[in-house]
C-alpha positions as CSV (number, residue, x, y, z in Angstrom):
1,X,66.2,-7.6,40.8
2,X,62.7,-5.3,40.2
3,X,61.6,-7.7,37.4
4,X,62.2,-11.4,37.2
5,X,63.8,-12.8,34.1
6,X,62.6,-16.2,32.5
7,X,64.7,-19.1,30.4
8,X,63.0,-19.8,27.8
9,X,63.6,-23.7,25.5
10,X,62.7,-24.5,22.2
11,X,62.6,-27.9,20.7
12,X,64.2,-28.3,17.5
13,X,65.3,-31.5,15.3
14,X,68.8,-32.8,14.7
15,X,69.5,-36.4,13.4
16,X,65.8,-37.5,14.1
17,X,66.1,-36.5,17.7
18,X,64.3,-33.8,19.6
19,X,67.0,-31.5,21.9
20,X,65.9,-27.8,23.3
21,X,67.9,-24.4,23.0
22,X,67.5,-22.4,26.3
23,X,67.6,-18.6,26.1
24,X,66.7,-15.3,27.9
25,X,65.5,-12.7,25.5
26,X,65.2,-8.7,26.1
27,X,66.0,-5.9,25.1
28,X,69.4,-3.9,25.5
29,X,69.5,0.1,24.3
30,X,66.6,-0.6,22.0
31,X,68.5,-3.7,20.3
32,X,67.1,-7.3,20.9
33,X,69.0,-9.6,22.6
34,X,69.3,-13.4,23.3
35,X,71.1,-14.3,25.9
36,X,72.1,-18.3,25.4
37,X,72.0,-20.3,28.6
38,X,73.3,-24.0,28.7
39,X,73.7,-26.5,31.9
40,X,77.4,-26.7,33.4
41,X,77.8,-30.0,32.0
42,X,76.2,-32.4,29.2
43,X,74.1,-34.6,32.0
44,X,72.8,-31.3,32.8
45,X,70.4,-31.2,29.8
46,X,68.9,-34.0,31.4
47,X,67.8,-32.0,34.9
48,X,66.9,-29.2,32.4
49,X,63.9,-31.2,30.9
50,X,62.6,-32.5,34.7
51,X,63.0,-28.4,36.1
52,X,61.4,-27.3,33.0
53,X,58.2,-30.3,33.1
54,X,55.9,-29.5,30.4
55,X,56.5,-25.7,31.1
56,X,58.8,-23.4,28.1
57,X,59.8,-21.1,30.8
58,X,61.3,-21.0,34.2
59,X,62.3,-18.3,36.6
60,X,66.0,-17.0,36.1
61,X,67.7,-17.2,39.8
62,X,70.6,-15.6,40.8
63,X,72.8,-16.3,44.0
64,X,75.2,-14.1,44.6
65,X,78.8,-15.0,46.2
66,X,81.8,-13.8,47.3
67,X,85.5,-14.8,47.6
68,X,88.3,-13.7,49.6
69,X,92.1,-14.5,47.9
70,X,93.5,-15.0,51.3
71,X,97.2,-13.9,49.6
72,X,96.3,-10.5,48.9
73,X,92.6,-9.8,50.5
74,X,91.2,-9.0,47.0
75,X,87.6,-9.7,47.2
76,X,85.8,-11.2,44.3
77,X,82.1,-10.9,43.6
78,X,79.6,-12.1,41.3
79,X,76.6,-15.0,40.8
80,X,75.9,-18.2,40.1
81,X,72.6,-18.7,38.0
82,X,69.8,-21.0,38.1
83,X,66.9,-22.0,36.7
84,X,63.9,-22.5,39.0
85,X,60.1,-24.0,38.6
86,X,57.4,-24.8,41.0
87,X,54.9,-27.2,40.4
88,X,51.3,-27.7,41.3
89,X,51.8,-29.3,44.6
90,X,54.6,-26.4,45.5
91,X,57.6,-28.9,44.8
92,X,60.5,-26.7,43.6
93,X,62.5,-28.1,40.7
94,X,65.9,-25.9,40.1
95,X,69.0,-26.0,38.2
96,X,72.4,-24.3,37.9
97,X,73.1,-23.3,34.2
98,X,75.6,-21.1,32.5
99,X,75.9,-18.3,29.9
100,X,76.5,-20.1,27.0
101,X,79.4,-17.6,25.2
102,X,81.7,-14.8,26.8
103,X,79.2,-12.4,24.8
104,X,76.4,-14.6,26.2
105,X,77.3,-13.4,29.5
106,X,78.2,-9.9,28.7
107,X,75.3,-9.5,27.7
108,X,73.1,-11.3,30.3
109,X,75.2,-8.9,32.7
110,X,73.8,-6.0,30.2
111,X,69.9,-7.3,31.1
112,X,70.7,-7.6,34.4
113,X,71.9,-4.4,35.4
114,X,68.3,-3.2,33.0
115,X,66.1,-4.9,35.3
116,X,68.1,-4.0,38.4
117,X,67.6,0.0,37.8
């Protein structure tokens, strides 16, 4: 990937509380786009605030892997995505999130393939 990609949060209200949306925003043939990212499970929103610190953005990762259906030798590829911050002392804080929706992730494919050219 030529150019890193950032999650971005935002705090917003709900009930009195104070929760965060994380997003990737860009730009796809001309038309903005905000890519919705989410932890894989509710606790996760929990290790989201402790990568993120006092910091709105943090580094998008991406790990790539690959499986082999031992049936039929069909190989599967793909990534698994991450957040990633480092602090002062050079402590790395990361975390595995998600694309939100199926569009979410069609069109986080769409940003990646843009910054990969």
């Amino acid at each position: 990937m030529q150019n890193k990609l950032f999650v971005e949060r935002v705090p917003y209200e709900k009930n009195g509380k104070t929760y965060h949306s994380y997003f990737i925003q860009g730009q796809v043939r001309g038309i903005d786009a905000r890519v919705m990212i989410m932890p894989p499970d509710f606790g996760g929103y929990k290790v989201l605030d402790i990568v993120f610190g006092d910091a709105n953005e943090a580094e998008l990762v991406l790990t790539p892997y690959e499986i082999t259906d031992e049936k039929t030798g069909r190989v599967v590829r793909g990534n698994t995505y991450g957040v990633r911050t480092v602090d002062e002392n050079g402590e790395v804080y990361e975390c595995t999130v998600k694309p939100y929706r199926t569009s979410d992730k069609s069109l986080l494919q769409m940003l990646l393939n843009q910054h990969a050219a």
